[in-house]
C-alpha positions in Angstrom: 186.2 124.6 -185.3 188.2 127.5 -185.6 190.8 126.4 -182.7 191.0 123.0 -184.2 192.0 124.5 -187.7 194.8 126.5 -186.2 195.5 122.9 -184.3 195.1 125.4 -180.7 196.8 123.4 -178.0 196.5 125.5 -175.1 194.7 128.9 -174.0 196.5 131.2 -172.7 193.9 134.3 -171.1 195.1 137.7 -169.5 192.5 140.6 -169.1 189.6 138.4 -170.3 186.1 139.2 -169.3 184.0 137.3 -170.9 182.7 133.8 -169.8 184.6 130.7 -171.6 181.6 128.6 -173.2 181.3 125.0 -171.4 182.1 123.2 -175.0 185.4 125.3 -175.4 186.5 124.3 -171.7 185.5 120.9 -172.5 187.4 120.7 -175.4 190.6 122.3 -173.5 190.4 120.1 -169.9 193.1 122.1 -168.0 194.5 123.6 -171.1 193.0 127.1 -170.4 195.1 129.1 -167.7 194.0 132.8 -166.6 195.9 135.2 -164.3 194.2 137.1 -161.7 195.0 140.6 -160.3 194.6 139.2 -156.5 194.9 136.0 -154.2 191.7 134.1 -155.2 189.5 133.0 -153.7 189.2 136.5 -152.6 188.3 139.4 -154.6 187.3 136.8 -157.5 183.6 136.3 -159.4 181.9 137.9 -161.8 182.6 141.5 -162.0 186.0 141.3 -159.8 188.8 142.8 -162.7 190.8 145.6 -162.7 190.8 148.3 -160.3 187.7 147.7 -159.0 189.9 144.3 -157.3 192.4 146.1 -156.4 189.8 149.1 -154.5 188.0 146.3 -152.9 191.5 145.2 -151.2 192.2 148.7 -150.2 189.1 148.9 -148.7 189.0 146.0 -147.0 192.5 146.8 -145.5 194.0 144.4 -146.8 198.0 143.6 -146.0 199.3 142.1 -148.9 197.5 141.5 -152.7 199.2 139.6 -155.5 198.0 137.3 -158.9 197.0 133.8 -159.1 197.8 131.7 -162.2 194.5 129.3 -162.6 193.3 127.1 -165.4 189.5 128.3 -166.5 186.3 126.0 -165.5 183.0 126.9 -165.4 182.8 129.2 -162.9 184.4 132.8 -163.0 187.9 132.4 -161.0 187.0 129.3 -159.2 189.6 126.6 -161.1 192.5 125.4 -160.0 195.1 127.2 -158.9 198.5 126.8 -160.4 200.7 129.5 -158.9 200.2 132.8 -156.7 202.3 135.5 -155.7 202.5 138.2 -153.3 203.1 141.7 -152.3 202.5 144.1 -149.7 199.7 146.8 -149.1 201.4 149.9 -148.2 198.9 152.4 -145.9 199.7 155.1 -148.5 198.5 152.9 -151.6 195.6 154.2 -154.4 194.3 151.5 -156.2 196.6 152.6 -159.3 200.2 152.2 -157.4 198.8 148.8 -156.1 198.1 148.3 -159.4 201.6 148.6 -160.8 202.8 146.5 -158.1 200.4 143.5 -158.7 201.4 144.3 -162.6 205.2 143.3 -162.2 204.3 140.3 -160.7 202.1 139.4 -163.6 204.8 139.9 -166.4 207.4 138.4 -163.7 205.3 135.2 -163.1 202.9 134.3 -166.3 205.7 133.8 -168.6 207.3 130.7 -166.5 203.9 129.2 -165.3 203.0 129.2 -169.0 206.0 127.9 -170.1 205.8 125.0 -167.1 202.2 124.2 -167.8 202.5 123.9 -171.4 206.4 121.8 -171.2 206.0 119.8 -168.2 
């Protein structure tokens, strides 16, 4: 009720943790887009945020990481995926300087996939 009094067209997510209720993605059929700090499929699910993604692609020796722009179903990173974007794993990384490398290509890519999404 609260979304439809502010007339809420779109959902826009970043950082958000907790599970979207069925009605609300109902209500918003591919209208609710999430950014992810690594290239789902992997490293996504319930309980993958943060630097505990980004310590799970060190220590799986990964070679590169990135984000993936994906509208929100049901299931915890598992809808469709808009855009991704890459960078490299460097041997000498900790999970923080990964994660200021993944975090430029969030602010460098989020802004235009919103803006395509939303004024295609």
């Amino acid at each position: 009720a609260l979304l439809d009094k502010h007339q809420i067209d779109y959902i826009i997510l970043a950082g958000f943790l907790k599970k979207i209720p069925s009605f609300i993605i109902q209500r918003y059929p591919g209208k609710i887009l999430n950014i992810h700090p690594a290239l789902l499929p992997s490293y996504g699910g319930k309980g993958m945020y943060g630097m505990k993604v980004h310590k799970a692609v060190l220590e799986n020796n990964d070679k590169e990481s990135g984000i993936t722009i994906h509208y929100v179903n049901e299931v915890y990173d598992t809808g469709e995926i808009l855009y991704q974007a890459k960078c490299p794993v460097h041997p000498n990384d900790t999970p923080e300087t990964l994660a200021k490398r993944v975090h430029v290509l969030e602010y460098e890519h989020y802004p235009k996939v919103i803006e395509q999404v939303i004024f295609r």
